[in-house]
N, C-alpha and C positions, 0 to 999 in steps of 0.2 A: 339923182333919185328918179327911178321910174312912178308911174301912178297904174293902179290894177284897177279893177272894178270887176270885184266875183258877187255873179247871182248866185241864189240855192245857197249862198254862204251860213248859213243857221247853224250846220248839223251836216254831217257824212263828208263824201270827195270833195264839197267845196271849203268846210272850216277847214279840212285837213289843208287844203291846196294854200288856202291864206294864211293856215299854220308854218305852213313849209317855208312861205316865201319870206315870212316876217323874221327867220332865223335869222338873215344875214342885214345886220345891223346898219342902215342907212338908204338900202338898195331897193325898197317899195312902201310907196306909201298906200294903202289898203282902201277899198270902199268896199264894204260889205253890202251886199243887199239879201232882202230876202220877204216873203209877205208881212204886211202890216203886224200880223197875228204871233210873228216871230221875232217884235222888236226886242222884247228882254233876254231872247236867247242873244240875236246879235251884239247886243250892248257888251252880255257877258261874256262873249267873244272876244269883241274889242278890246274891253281889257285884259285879255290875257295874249293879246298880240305884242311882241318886241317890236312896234314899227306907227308912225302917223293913221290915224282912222278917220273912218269917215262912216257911218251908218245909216244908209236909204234905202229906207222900206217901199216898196210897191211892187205891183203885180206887172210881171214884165209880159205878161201875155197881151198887155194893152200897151195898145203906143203911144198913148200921153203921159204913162206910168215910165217906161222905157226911155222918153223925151226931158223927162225930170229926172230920170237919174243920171242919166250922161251930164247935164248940165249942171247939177248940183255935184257933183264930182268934178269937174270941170272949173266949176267957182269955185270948191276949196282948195285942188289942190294946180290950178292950174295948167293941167291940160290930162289929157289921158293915154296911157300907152298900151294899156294888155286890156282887153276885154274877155273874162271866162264866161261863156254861155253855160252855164253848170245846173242850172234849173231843171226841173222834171219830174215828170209826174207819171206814176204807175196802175195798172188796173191787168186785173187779172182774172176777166170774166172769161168764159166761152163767149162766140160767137153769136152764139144764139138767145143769148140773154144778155147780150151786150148793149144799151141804150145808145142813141144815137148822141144825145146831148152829150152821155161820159166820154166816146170815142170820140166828139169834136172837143171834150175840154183835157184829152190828153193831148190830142195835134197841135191845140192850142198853146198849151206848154211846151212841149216838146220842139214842136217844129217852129212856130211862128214868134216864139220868146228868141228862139236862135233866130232868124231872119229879121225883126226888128234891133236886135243888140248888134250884129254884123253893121246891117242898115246905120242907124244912128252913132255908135262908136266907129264904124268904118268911115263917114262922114267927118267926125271930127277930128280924126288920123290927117284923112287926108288936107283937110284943112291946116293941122300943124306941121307939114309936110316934112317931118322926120322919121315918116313907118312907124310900126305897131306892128301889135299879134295880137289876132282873133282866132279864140280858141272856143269851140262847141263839146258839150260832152256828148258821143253817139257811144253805143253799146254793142256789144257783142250779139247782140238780139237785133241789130243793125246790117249784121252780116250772115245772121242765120238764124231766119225766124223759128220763133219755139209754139207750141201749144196753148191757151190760154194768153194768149201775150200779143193779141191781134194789132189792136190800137198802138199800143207801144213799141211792139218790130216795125211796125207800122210807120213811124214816127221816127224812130233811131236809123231806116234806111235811108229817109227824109232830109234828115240830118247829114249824111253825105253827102248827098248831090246837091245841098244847097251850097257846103261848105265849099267843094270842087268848082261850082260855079262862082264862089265868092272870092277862091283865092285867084283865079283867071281874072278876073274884071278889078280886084284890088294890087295883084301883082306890081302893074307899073308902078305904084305911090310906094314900095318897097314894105306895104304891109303881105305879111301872113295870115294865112288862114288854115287851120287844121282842126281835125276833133282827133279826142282818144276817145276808143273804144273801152271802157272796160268789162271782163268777161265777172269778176268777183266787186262787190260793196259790201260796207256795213248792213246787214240786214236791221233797215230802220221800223219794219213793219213786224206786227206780232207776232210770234211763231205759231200761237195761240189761236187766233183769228185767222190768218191767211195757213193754207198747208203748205209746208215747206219745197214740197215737190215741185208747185205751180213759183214759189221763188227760183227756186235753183233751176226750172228749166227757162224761166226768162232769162235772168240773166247771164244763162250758159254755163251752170256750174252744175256737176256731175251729183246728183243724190244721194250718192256717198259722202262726197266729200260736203256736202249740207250734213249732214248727222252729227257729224264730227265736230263740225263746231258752229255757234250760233251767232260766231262773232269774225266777220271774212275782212281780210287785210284791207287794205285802202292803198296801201305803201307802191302798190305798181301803178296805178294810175294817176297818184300824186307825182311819182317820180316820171312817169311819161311827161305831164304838165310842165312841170319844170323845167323840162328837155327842151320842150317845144317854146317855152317861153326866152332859154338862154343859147342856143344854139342858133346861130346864123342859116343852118340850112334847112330850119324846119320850112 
């Protein structure tokens, strides 16, 4: 039995991702994380996972938060083998009304939650000295910045080049490192509040095809995840 430990796990590509993995009966045992504030969603995550849990809340953007959840994963279920960087956080201002504190507390997420979870799960990989896979979520807005979407293309290219340097320097220990991009999510923000447009051109999804529906698959990105997780040549 392998052990996972997905951030962002609450809600969107990351429950789905622990959804996915928990189908097959024996083959992961789960640690969910996700902020403090999202403990009762995770709980009620957990139970509805077919597979061992584990539920630890903290904020991975800090690295003493990030230092207890490896470990605390690590003490229950005895060592760690997939870490999903799944975390993330979105903002959709212009440029020019963009604060500085929001555009460091999206980098924060985005970028430095991935380079601590590499850091500290890449650490105890290597210490168990049987490989792993580190897996980051970057975005389609990672590979083609959009309008409105400064901080966060911002952050998702970030996410690349950290990963590219991670799987170089983690290669020899026979861990992986990848991100999927995805171009379509669950649209978790209000259609109401946010305009649709300033969503679909973050995250690379054609204005059209936002009209049409308010609810965007998950199922490619999950199914990349999976890929990357049980494929030897990822």
């Amino acid at each position: 039995m392998k052990v996972a430990l997905i951030t962002g796990a609450a809600q969107g590509i990351g429950l789905a991702i622990a959804t996915r993995l928990s189908r097959d009966p024996g083959a992961y045992a789960i640690a969910l994380n996700d902020l403090p504030s999202k403990e009762e969603a995770l709980e009620n995550a957990a139970q509805n996972l077919k597979c061992k849990t584990l539920v630890v809340t903290g904020d991975v953007s800090k690295e003493e938060d990030v230092i207890q959840i490896v470990e605390k994963t690590v003490k229950e279920f005895g060592g760690l083998d997939v870490m999903i960087a799944n975390a993330g956080r979105i903002n959709l201002d212009p440029i020019d009304t963009l604060s500085v504190d929001e555009f460091d507390n999206v980098l924060a997420v985005n970028v430095r939650s991935v380079f601590l979870c590499y850091k500290y799960a890449g650490r105890q990989m290597v210490l168990q000295g049987r490989g792993g896979r580190l897996i980051a979520a970057s975005s389609m807005a990672g590979k083609r910045a959009a309008p409105y979407a400064s901080a966060y293309s911002a952050s998702k290219f970030a996410v690349r080049g950290l990963t590219q340097s991670a799987a170089q320097e983690y290669g020899k220990y026979g861990i992986t490192v990848n991100a999927y991009a995805p171009g379509k999510f669950e649209v978790i923000v209000s259609i109401v509040s946010t305009p649709p447009i300033y969503i679909g051109l973050c995250s690379g999804i054609v204005q059209t095809e936002m009209s049409q529906s308010r609810r965007i698959t998950l199922r490619s990105s999950v199914d990349i995840a999976v890929v990357l997780l049980d494929n030897d040549l990822a």
